[in-house]
N, C-alpha and C positions, 0 to 999 in steps of 0.2 A: 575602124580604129584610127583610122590616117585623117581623119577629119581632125577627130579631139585633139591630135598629135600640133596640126596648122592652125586649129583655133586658140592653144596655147601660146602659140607662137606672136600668133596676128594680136592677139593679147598684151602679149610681152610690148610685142612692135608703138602699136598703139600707147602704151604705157610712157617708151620710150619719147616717144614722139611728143606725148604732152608735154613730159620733164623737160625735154630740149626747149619748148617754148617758150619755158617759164622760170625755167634756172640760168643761173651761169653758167659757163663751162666749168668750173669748179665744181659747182653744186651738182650739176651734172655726172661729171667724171666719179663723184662720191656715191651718188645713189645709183649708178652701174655696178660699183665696186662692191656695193650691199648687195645689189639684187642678185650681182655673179656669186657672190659667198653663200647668200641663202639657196640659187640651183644648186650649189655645191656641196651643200647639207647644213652649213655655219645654221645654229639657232639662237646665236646673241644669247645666250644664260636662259631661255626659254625653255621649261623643261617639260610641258604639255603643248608640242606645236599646232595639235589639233582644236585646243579650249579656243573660243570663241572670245577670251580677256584681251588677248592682243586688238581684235578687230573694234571689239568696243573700246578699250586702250586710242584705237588711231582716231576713231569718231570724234571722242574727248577734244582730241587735239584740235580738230578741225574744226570742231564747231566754238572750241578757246579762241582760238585765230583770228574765226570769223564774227564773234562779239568782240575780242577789241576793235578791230579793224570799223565793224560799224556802230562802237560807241563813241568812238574818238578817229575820226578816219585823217584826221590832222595830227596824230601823236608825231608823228615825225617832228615838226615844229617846236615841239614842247622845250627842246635843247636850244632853239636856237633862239627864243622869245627874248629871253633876258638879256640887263649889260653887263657889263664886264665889271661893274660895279654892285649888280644885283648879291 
């Protein structure tokens, strides 16, 4: 049982470790503060934690992110195209 207990852990760790690469400290400090609420029982208005709607829920998201990102990988620019006149 002491395995499942450290591969939770190294899980977590791991988890950690990507979000530091890729966030701000900010963004970071936030999704610590989620992950600590949710060990802590918090279920954000979530009222079957077990349904499988969330997981499909985060998918959405990610694969939304990742067709804008690669239909327009320049949106960023979109603000700064015009002049002051446009």
């Amino acid at each position: 049982m002491e395995n499942k207990k450290n591969d939770g852990a190294n899980e977590i760790d791991n988890l950690l470790t990507t979000l530091a690469a890729k966030l701000t400290k900010a963004e970071y400090d936030n999704a610590c503060n989620v992950l600590w609420a949710m060990l802590n029982g918090a279920q954000f208005g979530i009222e079957n934690t077990w349904s499988t709607e969330f997981m499909h829920n985060a998918e959405d998201i990610w694969f939304d992110q990742k067709e804008d990102q690669e239909l327009n990988p320049y949106k960023i620019f979109e603000v700064i195209e015009g002049s002051k006149n446009d």
